[in-house]
C-alpha positions as CSV (number, residue, x, y, z in Angstrom):
1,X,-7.4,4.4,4.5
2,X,-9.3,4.6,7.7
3,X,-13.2,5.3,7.3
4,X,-14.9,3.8,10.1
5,X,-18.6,4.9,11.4
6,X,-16.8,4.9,14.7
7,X,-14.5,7.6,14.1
8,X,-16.5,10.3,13.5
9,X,-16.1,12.8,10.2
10,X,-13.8,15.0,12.1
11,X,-12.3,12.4,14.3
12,X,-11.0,10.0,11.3
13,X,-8.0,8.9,10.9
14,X,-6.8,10.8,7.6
15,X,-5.1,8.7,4.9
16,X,-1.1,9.7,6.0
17,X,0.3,7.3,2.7
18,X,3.5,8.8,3.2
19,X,2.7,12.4,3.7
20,X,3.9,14.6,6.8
21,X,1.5,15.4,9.4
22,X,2.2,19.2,7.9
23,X,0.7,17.8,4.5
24,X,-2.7,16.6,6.0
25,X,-3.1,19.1,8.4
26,X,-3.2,21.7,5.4
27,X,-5.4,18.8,3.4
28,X,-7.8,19.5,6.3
29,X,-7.4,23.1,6.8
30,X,-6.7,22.8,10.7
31,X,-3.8,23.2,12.1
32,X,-0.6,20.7,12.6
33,X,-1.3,20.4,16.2
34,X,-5.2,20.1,15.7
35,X,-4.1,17.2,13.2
36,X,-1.8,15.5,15.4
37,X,-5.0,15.0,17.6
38,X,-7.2,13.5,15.6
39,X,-3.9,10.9,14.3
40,X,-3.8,9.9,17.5
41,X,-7.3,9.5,18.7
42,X,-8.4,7.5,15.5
43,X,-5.4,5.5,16.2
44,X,-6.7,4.3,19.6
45,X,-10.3,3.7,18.1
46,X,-8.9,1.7,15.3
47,X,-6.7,-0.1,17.8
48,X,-9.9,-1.2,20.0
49,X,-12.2,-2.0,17.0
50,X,-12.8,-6.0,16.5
51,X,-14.1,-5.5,13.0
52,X,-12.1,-3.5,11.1
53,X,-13.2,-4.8,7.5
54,X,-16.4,-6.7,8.3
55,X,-18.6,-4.4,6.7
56,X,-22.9,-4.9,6.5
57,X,-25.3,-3.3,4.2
58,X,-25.8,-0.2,6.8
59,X,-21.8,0.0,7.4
60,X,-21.2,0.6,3.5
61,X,-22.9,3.6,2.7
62,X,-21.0,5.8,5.7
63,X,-18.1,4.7,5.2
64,X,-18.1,4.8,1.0
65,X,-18.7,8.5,1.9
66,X,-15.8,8.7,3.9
67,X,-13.6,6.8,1.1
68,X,-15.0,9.8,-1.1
69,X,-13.9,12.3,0.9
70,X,-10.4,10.7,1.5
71,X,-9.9,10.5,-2.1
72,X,-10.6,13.7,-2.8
73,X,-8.4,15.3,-0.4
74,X,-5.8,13.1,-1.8
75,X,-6.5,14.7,-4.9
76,X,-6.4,17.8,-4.3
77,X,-2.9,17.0,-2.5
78,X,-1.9,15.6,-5.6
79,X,-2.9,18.6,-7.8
80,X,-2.2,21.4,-5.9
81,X,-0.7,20.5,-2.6
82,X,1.4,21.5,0.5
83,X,4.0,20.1,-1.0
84,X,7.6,22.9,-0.5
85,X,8.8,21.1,-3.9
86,X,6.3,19.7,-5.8
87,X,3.5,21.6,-7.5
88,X,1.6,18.6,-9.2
89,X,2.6,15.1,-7.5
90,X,1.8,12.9,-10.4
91,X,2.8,9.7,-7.9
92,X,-0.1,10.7,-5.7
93,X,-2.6,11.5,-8.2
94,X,-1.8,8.3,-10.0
95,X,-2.4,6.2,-6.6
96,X,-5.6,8.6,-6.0
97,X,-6.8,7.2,-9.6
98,X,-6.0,3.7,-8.9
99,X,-8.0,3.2,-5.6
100,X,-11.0,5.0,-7.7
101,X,-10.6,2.4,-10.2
102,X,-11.0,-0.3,-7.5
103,X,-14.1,1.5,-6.7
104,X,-15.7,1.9,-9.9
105,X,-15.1,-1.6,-10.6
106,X,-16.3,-3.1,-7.7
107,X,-20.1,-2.9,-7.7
108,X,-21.6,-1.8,-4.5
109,X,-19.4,1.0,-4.4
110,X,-19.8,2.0,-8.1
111,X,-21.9,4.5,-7.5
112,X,-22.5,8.0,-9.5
113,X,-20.7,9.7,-6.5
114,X,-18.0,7.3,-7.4
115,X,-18.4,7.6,-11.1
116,X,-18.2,11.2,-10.4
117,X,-15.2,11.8,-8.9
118,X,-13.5,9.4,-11.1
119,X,-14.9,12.1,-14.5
120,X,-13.9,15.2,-12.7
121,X,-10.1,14.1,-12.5
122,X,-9.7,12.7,-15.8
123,X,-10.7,16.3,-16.9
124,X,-8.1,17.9,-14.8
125,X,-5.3,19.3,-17.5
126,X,-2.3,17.0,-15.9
127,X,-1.0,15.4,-19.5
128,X,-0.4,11.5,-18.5
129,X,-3.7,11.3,-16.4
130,X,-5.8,13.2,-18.7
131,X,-5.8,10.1,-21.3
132,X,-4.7,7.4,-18.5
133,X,-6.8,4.3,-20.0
134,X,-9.4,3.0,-17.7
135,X,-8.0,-0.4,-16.7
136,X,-4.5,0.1,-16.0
């Protein structure tokens, strides 16, 4: 999931994880072509950047809002997506939930925004994830 401070908030990378250009153009609310775009222009940033996962005190807090964002938008994919045959996508809300958990359990980027998003999806009325236990 590319969050870089060099790719700026509309020029990111999205996180594709398997879905169809289609899928994360609607994720975005832009269109396909407008996604294409930005794919391919955070592509060549990410291809030029020398430190990819070197990250200092002032790189962390950007980018964990970028993370945020990301994992919301793969929630809300997840819950109520693009998807032609799929209404609920339990297998993306369930890898939504396990990057939060990496998150929340790892301490500079346990923070209540963190926290948060983690509480507002284990109240979302999806059955398995509603009561999904905390460390699995």
């Amino acid at each position: 999931m590319p969050c870089g401070t060099a790719l700026p908030g509309q020029a990111a990378a999205p996180p594709q994880g398997g879905f169809s250009v289609a899928e994360v153009a609607s994720a975005f609310l832009v269109t396909q072509a407008a996604m294409e775009k930005r794919i391919t222009r955070g592509k060549k940033v990410l291809a030029k950047s020398k430190r990819l996962f070197e990250l200092t005190a002032d790189d962390f807090s950007p980018r964990l809002s970028a993370v945020h964002r990301a994992l919301y938008l793969l929630f809300n994919e997840g819950y109520h997506g693009a998807h032609p045959e799929e209404v609920v996508r339990e297998d993306v809300c369930h890898e939504a939930m396990r990057l939060v958990r990496l998150l929340v359990d790892h301490a500079p980027a346990a923070t209540p925004a963190t926290h948060a998003i983690r509480g507002v999806r284990l109240c979302q009325p999806l059955g398995s994830l509603v009561f999904m236990p905390c460390g699995s």
